[in-house]
KOLPA-132035 format. One record per residue: z, x, y of N, C-alpha, C in turn; residue in one letter. Coordinates in Angstrom, 3 decimals, always signed. Atoms other than C-alpha are relative to their C-alpha. Layout:
NODE         nz         nx         ny        caz        cax        cay         cz         cx         cy   aa
NODE          Z          X          Y          Z          X          Y          Z          X          Y    A
...
***
This chain:
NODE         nz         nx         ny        caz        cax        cay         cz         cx         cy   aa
NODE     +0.629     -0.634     +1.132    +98.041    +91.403    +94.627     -0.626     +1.324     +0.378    X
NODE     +1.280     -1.217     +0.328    +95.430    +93.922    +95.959     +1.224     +0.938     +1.450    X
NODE     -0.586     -0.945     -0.795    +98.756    +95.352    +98.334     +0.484     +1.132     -0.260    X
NODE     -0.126     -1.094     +0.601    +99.356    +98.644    +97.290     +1.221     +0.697     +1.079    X
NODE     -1.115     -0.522     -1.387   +101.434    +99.653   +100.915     +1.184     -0.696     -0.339    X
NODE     -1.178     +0.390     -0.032   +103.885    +97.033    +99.938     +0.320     -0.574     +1.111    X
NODE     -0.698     +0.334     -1.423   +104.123    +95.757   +103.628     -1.501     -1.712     -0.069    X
NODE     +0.143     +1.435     +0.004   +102.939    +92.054   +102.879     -1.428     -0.270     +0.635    X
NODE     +1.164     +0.536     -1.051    +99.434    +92.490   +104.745     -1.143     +0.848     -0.917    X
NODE     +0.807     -0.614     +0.621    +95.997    +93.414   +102.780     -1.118     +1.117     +0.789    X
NODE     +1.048     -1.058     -0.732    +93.539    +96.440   +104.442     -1.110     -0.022     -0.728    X
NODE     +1.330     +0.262     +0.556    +90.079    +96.710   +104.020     -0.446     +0.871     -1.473    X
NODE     +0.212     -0.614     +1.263    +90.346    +99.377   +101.476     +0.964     -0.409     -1.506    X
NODE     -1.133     +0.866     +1.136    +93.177    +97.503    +99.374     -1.391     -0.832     -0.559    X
NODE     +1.045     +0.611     +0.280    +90.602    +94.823    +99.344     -0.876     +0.252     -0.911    X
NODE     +1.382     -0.273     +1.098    +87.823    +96.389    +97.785     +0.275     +0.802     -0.829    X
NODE     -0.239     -0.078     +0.988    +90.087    +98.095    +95.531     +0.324     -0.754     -1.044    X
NODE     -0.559     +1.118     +1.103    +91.116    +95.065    +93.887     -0.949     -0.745     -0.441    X
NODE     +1.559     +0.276     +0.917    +87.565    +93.739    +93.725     -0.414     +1.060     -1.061    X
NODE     +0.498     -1.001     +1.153    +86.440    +96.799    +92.097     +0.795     -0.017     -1.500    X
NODE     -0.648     +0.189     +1.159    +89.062    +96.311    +89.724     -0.321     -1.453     -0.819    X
NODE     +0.464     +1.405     +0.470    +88.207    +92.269    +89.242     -1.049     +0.191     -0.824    X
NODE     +1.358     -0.221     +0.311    +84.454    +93.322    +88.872     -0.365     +1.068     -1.004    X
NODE     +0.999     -0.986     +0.806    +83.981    +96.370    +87.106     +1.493     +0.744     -0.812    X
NODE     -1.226     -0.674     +1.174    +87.588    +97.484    +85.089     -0.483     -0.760     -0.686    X
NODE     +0.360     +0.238     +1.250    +88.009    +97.299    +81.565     +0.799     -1.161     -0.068    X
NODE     -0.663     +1.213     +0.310    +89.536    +94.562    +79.861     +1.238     +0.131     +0.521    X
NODE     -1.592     -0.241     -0.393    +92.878    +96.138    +80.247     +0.638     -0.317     +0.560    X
NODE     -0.687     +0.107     -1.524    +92.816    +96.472    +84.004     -0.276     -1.681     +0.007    X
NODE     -0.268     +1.055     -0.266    +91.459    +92.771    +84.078     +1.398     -0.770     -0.483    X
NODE     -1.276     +0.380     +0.432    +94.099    +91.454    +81.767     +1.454     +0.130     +0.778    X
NODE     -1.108     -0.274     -0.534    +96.761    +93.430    +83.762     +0.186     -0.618     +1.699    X
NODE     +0.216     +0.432     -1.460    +95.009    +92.120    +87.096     +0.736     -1.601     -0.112    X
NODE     -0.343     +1.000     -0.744    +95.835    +88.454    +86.550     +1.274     -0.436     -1.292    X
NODE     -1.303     -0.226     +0.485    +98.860    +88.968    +84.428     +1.007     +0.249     +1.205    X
NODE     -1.141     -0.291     -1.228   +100.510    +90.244    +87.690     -0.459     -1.363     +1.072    X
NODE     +0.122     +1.555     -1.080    +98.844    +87.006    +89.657     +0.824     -1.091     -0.296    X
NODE     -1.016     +0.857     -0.436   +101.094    +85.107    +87.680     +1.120     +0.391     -0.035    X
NODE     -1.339     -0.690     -0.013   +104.185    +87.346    +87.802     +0.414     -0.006     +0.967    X
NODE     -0.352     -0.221     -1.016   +105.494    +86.222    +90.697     +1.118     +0.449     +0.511    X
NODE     -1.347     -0.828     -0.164   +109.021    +87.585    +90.492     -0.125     +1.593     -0.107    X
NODE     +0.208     -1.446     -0.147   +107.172    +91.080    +90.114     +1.211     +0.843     -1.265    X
NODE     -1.255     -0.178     +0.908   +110.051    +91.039    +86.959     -0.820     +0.863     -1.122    X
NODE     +1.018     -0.229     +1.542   +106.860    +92.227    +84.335     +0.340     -0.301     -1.185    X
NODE     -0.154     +0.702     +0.586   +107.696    +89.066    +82.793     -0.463     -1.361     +0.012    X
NODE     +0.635     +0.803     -0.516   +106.233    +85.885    +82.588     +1.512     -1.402     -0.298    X
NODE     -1.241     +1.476     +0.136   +109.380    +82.621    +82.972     -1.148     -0.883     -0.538    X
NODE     +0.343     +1.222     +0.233   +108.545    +79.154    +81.653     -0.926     -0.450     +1.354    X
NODE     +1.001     +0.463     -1.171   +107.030    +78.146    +85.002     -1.050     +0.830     +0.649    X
NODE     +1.096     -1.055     -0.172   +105.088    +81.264    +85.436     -1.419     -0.383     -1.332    X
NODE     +0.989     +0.481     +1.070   +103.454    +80.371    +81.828     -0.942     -1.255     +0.435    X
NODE     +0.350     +1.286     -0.129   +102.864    +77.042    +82.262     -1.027     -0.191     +1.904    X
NODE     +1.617     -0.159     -1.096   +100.790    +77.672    +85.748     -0.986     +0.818     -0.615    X
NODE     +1.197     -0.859     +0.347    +98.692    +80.311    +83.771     -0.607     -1.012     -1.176    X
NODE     +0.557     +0.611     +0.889    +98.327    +77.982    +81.121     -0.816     -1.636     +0.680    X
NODE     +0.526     +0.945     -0.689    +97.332    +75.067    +83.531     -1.626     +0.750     +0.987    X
NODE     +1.201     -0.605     -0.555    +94.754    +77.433    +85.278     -0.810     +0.334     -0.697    X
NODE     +0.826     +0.274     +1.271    +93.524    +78.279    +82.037     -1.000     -1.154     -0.493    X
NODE     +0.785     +1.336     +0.422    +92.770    +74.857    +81.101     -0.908     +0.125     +1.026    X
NODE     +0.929     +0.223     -1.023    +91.195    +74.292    +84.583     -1.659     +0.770     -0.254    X
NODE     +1.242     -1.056     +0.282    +88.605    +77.149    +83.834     -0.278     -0.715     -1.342    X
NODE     +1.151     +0.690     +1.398    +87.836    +76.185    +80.260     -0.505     -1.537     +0.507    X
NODE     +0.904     +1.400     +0.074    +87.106    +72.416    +81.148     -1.197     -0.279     +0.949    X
NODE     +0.812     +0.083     -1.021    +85.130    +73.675    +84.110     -1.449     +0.724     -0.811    X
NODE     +1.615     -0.372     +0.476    +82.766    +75.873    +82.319     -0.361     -0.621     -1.964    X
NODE     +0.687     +0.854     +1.443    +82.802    +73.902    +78.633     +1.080     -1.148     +0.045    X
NODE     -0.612     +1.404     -0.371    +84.031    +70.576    +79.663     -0.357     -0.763     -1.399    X
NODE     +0.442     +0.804     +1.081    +82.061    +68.466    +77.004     +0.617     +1.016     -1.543    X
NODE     -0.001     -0.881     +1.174    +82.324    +70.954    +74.014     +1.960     -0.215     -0.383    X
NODE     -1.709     +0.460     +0.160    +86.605    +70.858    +74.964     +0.180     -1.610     -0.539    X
NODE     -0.341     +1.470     +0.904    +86.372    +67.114    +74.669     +0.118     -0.455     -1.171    X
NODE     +0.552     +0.597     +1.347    +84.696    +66.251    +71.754     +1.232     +0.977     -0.762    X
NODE     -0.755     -0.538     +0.806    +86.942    +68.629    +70.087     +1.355     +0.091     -0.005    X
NODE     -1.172     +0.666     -0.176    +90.146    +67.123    +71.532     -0.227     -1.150     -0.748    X
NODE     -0.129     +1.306     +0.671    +88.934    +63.818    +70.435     -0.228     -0.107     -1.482    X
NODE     +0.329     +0.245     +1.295    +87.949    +64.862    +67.151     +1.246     +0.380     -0.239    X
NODE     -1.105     -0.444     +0.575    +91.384    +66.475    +66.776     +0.898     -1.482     -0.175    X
NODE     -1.118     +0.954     -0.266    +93.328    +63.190    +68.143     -0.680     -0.878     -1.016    X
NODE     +0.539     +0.673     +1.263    +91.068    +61.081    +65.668     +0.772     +0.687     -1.532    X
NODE     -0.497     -0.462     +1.218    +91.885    +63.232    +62.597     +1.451     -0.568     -0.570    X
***
Protein backbone atom coordinates (compact mmCIF):
# COMPACT_ATOMS: atom_id res chain seq x y z
CA UNK A 1 0.00 0.00 0.00
CA UNK A 2 2.15 2.91 1.35
CA UNK A 3 4.96 1.57 -1.66
CA UNK A 4 5.29 4.22 -3.94
CA UNK A 5 9.06 2.78 -5.41
CA UNK A 6 7.20 -0.25 -6.50
CA UNK A 7 10.11 -2.57 -5.31
CA UNK A 8 7.95 -4.67 -2.73
CA UNK A 9 9.77 -3.12 0.48
CA UNK A 10 8.25 0.01 2.57
CA UNK A 11 10.91 3.14 3.62
CA UNK A 12 10.55 5.27 6.37
CA UNK A 13 9.25 8.07 4.35
CA UNK A 14 6.64 5.81 2.35
CA UNK A 15 5.52 5.01 5.80
CA UNK A 16 4.64 8.19 7.12
CA UNK A 17 3.27 9.11 3.89
CA UNK A 18 0.60 6.71 4.07
CA UNK A 19 -0.14 7.53 7.70
CA UNK A 20 -0.47 11.07 6.89
CA UNK A 21 -2.79 10.10 4.36
CA UNK A 22 -4.82 7.48 6.87
CA UNK A 23 -4.83 10.37 9.52
CA UNK A 24 -5.29 13.60 8.12
CA UNK A 25 -6.64 13.29 4.07
CA UNK A 26 -9.95 14.06 3.04
CA UNK A 27 -12.55 11.65 2.64
CA UNK A 28 -11.52 11.06 -0.88
CA UNK A 29 -7.93 10.15 -0.17
CA UNK A 30 -9.32 7.88 2.74
CA UNK A 31 -11.91 6.22 0.59
CA UNK A 32 -9.25 5.78 -2.19
CA UNK A 33 -6.72 4.56 0.64
CA UNK A 34 -8.63 1.40 1.53
CA UNK A 35 -10.33 0.94 -1.76
CA UNK A 36 -6.79 0.05 -3.07
CA UNK A 37 -6.27 -2.30 0.29
CA UNK A 38 -8.78 -4.33 -1.18
CA UNK A 39 -7.74 -4.17 -4.85
CA UNK A 40 -5.48 -6.68 -4.82
CA UNK A 41 -5.07 -7.34 -8.53
CA UNK A 42 -4.10 -3.49 -8.65
CA UNK A 43 -6.96 -3.98 -11.78
CA UNK A 44 -8.99 -0.55 -10.16
CA UNK A 45 -11.62 -2.99 -9.74
CA UNK A 46 -13.07 -4.70 -7.04
CA UNK A 47 -13.92 -9.03 -8.14
CA UNK A 48 -16.50 -10.93 -6.09
CA UNK A 49 -13.83 -12.04 -3.59
CA UNK A 50 -12.26 -8.71 -3.29
CA UNK A 51 -15.96 -7.41 -2.25
CA UNK A 52 -16.87 -9.89 -0.10
CA UNK A 53 -13.45 -9.45 2.14
CA UNK A 54 -14.29 -5.64 2.28
CA UNK A 55 -17.65 -6.45 3.11
CA UNK A 56 -16.58 -9.03 5.84
CA UNK A 57 -14.10 -6.39 7.33
CA UNK A 58 -16.78 -4.04 7.29
CA UNK A 59 -18.99 -6.07 9.33
CA UNK A 60 -16.03 -6.83 11.70
CA UNK A 61 -15.67 -2.99 12.42
CA UNK A 62 -19.35 -2.21 12.76
CA UNK A 63 -20.01 -5.11 15.34
CA UNK A 64 -16.83 -4.06 17.09
CA UNK A 65 -17.67 -0.52 17.70
CA UNK A 66 -21.84 -0.91 17.80
CA UNK A 67 -22.15 -4.52 18.52
CA UNK A 68 -25.46 -4.32 20.62
CA UNK A 69 -27.24 -1.51 18.59
CA UNK A 70 -26.32 -4.09 15.17
CA UNK A 71 -28.05 -6.85 17.05
CA UNK A 72 -31.10 -5.74 18.26
CA UNK A 73 -31.67 -4.46 14.87
CA UNK A 74 -30.86 -7.77 13.13
CA UNK A 75 -33.18 -9.42 15.48
CA UNK A 76 -35.82 -7.02 15.13
CA UNK A 77 -35.47 -7.38 11.35
CA UNK A 78 -35.44 -11.44 11.51
CA UNK A 79 -38.59 -11.15 13.90
CA UNK A 80 -40.57 -8.87 11.53
Amino acid sequence: MFDRSKIDLVDFKEFCLGLAIICLGGSHNKIRFVFDLFDEKKKALLDKKEQLKMLKAASIILMAQHGDAVRSQWINHQVA
